[in-house]
NUDO-239464 format. One record per residue (C-alpha): residue number from 1; residue in three letters; x, y, z. Coordinates in steps of 0.001 Angstrom, whole numbers, m for minus. Layout:
N
<NUM,"ala",<X,Y,Z>>,
...
END
This chain:
217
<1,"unk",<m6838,1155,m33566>>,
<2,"unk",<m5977,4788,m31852>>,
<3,"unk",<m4044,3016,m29023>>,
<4,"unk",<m3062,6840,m27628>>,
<5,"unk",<m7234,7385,m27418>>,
<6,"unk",<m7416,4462,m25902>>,
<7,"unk",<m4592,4895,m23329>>,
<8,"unk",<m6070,8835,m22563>>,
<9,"unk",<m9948,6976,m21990>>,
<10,"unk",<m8538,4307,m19860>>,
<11,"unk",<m6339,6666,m17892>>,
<12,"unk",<m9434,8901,m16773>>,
<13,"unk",<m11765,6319,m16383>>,
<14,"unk",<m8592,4994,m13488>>,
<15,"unk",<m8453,8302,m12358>>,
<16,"unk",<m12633,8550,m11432>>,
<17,"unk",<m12212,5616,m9883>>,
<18,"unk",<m9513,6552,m7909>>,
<19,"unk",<m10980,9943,m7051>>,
<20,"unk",<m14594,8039,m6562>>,
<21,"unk",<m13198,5696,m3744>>,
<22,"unk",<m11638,8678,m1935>>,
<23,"unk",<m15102,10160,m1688>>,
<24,"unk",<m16447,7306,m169>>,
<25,"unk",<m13830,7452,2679>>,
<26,"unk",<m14131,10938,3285>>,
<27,"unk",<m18108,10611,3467>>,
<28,"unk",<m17999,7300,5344>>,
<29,"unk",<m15043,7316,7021>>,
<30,"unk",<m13947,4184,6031>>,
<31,"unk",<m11312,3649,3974>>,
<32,"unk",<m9652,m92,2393>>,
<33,"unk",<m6453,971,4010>>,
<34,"unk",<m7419,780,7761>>,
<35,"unk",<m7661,m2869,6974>>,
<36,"unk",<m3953,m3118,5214>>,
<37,"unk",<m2339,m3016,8569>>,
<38,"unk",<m1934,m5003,11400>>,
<39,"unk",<m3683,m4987,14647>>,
<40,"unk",<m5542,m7393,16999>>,
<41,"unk",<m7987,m9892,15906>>,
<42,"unk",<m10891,m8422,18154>>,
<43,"unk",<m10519,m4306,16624>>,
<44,"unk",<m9803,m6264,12931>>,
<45,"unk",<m13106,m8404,13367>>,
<46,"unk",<m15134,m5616,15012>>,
<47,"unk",<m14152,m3139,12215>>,
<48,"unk",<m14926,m5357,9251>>,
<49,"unk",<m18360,m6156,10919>>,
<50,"unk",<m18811,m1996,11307>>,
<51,"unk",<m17417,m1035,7874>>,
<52,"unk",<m18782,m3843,5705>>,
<53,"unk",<m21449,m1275,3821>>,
<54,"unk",<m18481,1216,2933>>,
<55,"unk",<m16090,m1656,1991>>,
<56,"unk",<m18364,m3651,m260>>,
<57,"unk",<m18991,m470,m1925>>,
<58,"unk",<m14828,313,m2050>>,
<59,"unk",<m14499,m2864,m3405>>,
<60,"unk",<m16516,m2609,m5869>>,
<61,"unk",<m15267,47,m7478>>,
<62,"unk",<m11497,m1045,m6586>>,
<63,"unk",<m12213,m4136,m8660>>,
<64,"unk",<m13322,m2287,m11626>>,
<65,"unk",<m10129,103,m10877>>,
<66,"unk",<m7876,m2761,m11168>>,
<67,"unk",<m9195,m4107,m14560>>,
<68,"unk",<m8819,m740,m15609>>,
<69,"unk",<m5440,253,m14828>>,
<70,"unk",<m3823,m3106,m15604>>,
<71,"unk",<m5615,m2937,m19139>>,
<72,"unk",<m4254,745,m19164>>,
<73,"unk",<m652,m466,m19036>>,
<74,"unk",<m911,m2952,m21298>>,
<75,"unk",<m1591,m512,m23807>>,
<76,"unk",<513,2088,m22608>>,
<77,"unk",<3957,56,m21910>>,
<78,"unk",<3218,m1693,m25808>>,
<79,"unk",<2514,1545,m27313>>,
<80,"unk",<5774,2954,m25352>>,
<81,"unk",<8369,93,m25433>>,
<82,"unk",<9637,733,m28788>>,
<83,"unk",<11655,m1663,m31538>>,
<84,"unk",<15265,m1760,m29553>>,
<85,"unk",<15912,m4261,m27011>>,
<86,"unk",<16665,m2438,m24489>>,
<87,"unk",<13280,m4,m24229>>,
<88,"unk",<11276,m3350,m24983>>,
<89,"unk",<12814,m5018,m21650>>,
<90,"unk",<11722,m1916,m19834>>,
<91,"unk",<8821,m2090,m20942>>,
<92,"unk",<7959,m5705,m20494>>,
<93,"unk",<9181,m5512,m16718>>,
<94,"unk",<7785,m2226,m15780>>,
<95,"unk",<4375,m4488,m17385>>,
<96,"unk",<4944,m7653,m15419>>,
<97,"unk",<5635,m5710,m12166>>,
<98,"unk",<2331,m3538,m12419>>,
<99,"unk",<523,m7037,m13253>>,
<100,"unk",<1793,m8595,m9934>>,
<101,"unk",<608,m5338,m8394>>,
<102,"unk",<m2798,m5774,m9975>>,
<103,"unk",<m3040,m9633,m9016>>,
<104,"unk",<m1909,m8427,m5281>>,
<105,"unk",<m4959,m6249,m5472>>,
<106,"unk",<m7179,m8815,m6389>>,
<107,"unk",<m5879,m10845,m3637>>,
<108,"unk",<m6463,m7954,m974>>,
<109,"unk",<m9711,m7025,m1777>>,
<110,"unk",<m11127,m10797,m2164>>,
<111,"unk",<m9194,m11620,1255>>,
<112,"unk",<m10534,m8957,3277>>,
<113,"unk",<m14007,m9621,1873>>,
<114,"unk",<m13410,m13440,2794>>,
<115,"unk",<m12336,m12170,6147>>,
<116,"unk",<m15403,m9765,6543>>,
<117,"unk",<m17880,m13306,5592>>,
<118,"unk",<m15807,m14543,8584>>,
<119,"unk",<m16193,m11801,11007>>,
<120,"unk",<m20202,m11165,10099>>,
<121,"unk",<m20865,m14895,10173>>,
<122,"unk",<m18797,m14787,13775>>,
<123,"unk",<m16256,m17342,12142>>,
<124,"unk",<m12595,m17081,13573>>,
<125,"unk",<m9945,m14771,12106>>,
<126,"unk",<m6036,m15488,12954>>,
<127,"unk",<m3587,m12752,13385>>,
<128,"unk",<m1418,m14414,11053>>,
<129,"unk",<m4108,m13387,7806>>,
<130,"unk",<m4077,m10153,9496>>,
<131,"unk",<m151,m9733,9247>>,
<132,"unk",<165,m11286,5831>>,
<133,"unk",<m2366,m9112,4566>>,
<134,"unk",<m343,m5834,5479>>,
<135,"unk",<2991,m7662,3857>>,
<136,"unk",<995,m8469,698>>,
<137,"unk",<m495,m5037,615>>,
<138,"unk",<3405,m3569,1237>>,
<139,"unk",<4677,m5703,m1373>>,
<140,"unk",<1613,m4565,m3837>>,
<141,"unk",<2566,m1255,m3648>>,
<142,"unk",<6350,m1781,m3604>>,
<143,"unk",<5712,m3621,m7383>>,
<144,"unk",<3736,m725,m8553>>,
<145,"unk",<6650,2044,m7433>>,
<146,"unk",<9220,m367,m9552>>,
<147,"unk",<6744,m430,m12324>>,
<148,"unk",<6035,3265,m12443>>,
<149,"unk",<9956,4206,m12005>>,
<150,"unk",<10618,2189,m15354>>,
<151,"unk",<7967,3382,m17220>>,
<152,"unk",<9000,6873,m16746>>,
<153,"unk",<12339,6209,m18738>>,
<154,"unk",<9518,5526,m21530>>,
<155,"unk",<7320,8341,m21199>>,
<156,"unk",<7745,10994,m23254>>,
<157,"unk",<8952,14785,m22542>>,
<158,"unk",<8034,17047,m24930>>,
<159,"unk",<5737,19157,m23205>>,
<160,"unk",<5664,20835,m19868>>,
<161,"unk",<2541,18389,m19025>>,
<162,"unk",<4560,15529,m19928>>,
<163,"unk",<7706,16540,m18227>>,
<164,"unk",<5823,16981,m15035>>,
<165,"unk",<4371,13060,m15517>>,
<166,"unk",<7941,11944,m16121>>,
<167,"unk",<10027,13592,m13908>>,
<168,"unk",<7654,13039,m10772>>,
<169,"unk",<6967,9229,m11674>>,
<170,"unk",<10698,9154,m11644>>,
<171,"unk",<12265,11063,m8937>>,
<172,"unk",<8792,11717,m6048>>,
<173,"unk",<6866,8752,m6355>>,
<174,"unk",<9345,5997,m4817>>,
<175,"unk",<10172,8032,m1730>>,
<176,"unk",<7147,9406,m719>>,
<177,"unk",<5491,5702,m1076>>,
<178,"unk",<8646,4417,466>>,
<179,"unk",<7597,6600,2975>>,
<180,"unk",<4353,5677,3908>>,
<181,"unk",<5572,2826,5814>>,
<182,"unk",<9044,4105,6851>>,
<183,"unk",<8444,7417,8510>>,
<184,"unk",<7251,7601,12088>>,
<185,"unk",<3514,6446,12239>>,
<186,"unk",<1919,9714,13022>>,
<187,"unk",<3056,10638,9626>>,
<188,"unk",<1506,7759,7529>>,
<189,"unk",<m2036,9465,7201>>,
<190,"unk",<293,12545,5264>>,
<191,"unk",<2460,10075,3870>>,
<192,"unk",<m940,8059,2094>>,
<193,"unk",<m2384,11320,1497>>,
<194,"unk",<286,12780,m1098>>,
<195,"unk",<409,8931,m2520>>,
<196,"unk",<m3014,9373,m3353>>,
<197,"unk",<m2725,12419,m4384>>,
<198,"unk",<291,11667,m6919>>,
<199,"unk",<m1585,8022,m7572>>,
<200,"unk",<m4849,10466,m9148>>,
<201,"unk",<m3217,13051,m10897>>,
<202,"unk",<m877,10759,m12473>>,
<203,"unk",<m3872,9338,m14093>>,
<204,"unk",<m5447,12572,m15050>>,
<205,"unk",<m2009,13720,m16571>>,
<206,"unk",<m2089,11089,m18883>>,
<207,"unk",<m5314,10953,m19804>>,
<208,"unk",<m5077,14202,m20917>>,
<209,"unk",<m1373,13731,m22264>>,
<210,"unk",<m2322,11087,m24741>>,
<211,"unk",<m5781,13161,m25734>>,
<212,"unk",<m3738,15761,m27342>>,
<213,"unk",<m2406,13815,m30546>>,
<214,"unk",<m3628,10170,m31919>>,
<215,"unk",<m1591,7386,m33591>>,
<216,"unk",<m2517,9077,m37101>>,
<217,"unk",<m724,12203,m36129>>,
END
């Protein structure tokens, strides 16, 4: 089995997904993370009931996303974590981290669906689920920065393409996602903007990283 093909497919099929649900938002608008945050019950419920079209369709793909990228590091942190103790702890944590980040993501998509059947079927919605969700959400990305900042002592640096996926996963992507909910709020759209921005071309880079040799070479 050509685990580095495999890693390099995965990777861009992440990427597409990623990219495809940011064309959804910017044609409709509507966008999964509006509902990641807090806010009252009645603008919560109306939105859901407004945005359920978008969202299903988000969702959709997000699911798929999720299967992907979690498969994606399974491969990648076993093909990475090497024979020494040390690199195979990394490896195994940085893993275990992204799958509580995938399992999070699960759990936010399926709960704001469950609270969109609530709000379209004009159940009731508590502020608590609303509060919890944005903590969960927070937390989900927290596990992914650990989990990207650990692989990147794995990743190899032998190219200028590979340096760039290293160094960035290592020293950019934990502040600016720190960011996103630290800085002042009128700076969390730029904030999520450059996450996204690192979250897809992250992908891309190593999809095309791992297409330039295989395991036989």
């Amino acid at each position: 089995m050509d685990n580095k093909k495999i890693i390099s497919r995965l990777s861009l099929v992440a990427g597409l997904c990623v990219l495809t649900m940011f064309v959804i938002g910017i044609t409709t608008k509507v966008t999964q993370e509006k509902f990641e945050i807090s806010q009252s019950v009645v603008n919560y419920t109306n939105g859901l009931i407004e945005a359920q079209t978008p969202l299903r369709l988000t969702f959709t793909v997000d699911i798929v996303f999720i299967c992907v990228f979690i498969t994606t590091f399974v491969f990648l942190t076993q093909h990475l974590r090497g024979r020494d103790s040390v690199t195979k702890a990394v490896g195994d944590v940085s893993l275990g981290a992204m799958l509580i980040c995938g399992f999070l993501d699960f759990h936010e998509d399926l709960h704001i669906l469950t609270m969109m059947h609530s709000a379209v079927n004009n159940l009731p919605i508590e502020q608590n689920e609303i509060s919890m969700q944005m903590m969960f959400s927070m937390i989900k990305f927290c596990a992914s920065y650990l989990s990207l900042f650990l692989l990147a002592f794995l990743l190899p640096n032998r190219t200028l393409t590979e340096k760039l996926l290293k160094y960035s996963t290592m020293f950019f992507q934990i502040p600016i996602g720190a960011l996103v909910y630290t800085a002042p709020e009128n700076l969390h759209l730029l904030f999520n903007l450059i996450r996204f921005v690192f979250m897809a071309s992250g992908f891309f880079l190593l999809a095309y990283n791992f297409s330039q040799t295989t395991d036989e070479q």
